[in-house]
C-alpha positions as CSV (number, residue, x, y, z in Angstrom):
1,X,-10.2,3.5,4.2
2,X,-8.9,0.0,3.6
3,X,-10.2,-1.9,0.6
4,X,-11.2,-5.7,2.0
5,X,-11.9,-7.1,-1.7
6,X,-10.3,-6.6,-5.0
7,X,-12.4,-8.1,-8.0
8,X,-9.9,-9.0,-10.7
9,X,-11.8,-9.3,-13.9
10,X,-9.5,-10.3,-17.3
11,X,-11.7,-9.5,-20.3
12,X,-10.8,-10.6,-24.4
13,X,-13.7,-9.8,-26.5
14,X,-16.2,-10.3,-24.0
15,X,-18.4,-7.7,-24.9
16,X,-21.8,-10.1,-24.5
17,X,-20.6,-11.0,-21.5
18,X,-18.8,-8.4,-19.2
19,X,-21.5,-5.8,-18.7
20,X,-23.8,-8.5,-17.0
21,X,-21.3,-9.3,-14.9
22,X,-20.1,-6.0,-13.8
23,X,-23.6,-5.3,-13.1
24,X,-23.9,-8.1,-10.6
25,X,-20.9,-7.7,-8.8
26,X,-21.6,-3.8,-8.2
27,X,-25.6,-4.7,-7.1
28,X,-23.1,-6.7,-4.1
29,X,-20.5,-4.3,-3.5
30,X,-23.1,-1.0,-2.8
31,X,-21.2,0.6,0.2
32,X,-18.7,-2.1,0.9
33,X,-15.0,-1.6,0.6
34,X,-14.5,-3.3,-2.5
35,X,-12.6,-2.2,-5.2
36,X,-13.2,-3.5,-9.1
37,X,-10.6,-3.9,-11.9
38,X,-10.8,-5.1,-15.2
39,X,-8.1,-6.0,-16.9
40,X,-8.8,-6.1,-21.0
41,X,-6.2,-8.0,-23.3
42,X,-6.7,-5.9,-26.3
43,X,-10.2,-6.3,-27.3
44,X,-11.6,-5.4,-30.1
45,X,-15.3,-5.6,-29.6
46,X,-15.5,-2.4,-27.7
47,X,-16.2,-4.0,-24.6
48,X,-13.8,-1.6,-22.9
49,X,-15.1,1.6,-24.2
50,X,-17.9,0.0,-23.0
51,X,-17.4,-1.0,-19.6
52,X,-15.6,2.4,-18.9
53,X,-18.7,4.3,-19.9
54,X,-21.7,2.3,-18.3
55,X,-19.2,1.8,-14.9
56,X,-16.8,4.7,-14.4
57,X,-16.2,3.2,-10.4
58,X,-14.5,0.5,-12.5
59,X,-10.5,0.5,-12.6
60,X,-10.1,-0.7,-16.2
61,X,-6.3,-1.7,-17.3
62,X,-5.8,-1.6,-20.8
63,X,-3.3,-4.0,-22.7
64,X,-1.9,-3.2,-25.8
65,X,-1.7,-6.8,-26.6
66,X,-3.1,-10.3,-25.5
67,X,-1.3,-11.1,-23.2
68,X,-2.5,-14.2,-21.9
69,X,-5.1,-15.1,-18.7
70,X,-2.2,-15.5,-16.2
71,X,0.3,-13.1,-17.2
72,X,-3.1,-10.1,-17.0
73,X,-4.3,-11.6,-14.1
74,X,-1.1,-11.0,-12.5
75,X,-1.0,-7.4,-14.1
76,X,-4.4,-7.2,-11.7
77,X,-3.0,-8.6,-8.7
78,X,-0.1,-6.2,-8.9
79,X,-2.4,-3.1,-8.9
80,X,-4.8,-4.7,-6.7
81,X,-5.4,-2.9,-2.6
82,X,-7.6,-5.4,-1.3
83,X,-7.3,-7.7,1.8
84,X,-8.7,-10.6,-0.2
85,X,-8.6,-11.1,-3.9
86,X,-11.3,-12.6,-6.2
87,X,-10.1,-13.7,-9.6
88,X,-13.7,-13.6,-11.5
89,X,-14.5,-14.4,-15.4
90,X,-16.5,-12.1,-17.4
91,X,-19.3,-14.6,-18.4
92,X,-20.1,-14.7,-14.5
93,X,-23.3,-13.6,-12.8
94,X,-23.4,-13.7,-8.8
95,X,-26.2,-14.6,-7.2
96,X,-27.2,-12.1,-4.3
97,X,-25.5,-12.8,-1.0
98,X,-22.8,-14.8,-2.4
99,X,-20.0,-12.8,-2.4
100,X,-20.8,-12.1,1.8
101,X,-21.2,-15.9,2.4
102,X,-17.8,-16.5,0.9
103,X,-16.0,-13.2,2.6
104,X,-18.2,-13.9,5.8
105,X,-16.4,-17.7,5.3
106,X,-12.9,-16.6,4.7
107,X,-12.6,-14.0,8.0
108,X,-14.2,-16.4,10.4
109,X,-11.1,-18.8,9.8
110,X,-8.0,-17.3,9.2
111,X,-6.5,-20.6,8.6
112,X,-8.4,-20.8,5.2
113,X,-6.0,-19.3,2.7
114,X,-8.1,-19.9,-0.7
115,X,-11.3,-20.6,-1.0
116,X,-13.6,-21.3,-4.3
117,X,-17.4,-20.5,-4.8
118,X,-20.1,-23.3,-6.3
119,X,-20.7,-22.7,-9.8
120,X,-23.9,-23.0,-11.5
């Protein structure tokens, strides 16, 4: 089965953060085709250890070293199967629905090649 999102999550000592937002984004996925990677620049908080044991469906890509936001997200993207990407920080919570809205936004005009949410 195709995946239709990839969720590309970079993570540096985000411990406090990361589990609430893994928790969101799964409450959304529940039987979608969406597949979930972290990516963790060499942490030392345990917040990989973590997010490996409280979400096993998580792909979790361990660096040995920092290796900056850009360079790991494109570590993410190379791994990544999805039809559309979402490049999400770790101190992010979604609100329900919003990940639909912005997928439902994205496929209805295929002459929309990024598109960014409302933070708040």
């Amino acid at each position: 089965m195709p995946v239709e999102l990839s969720v590309i999550i970079v993570n540096h000592n985000g411990r406090a953060y990361l589990a609430d937002c893994l928790s969101s984004l799964l409450r959304e996925r529940s039987r979608r085709r969406w597949e979930v990677l972290v990516v963790d620049n060499a942490s030392r908080d345990g917040s990989a250890e973590e997010a490996k044991k409280k979400f096993p469906e998580v792909g979790l890509i361990r660096n040995e070293k920092n290796m900056g936001f850009a360079a790991a997200n494109n570590l993410g993207l190379a791994r990544c199967r999805g039809e559309f990407v979402l490049f999400l920080n770790p101190d992010t919570r979604l609100e329900a629905g919003s990940l639909r809205t912005l997928l439902g936004g994205m496929k209805a005009d295929p002459g929309i090649g990024a598109a960014g949410p409302v933070l708040l």
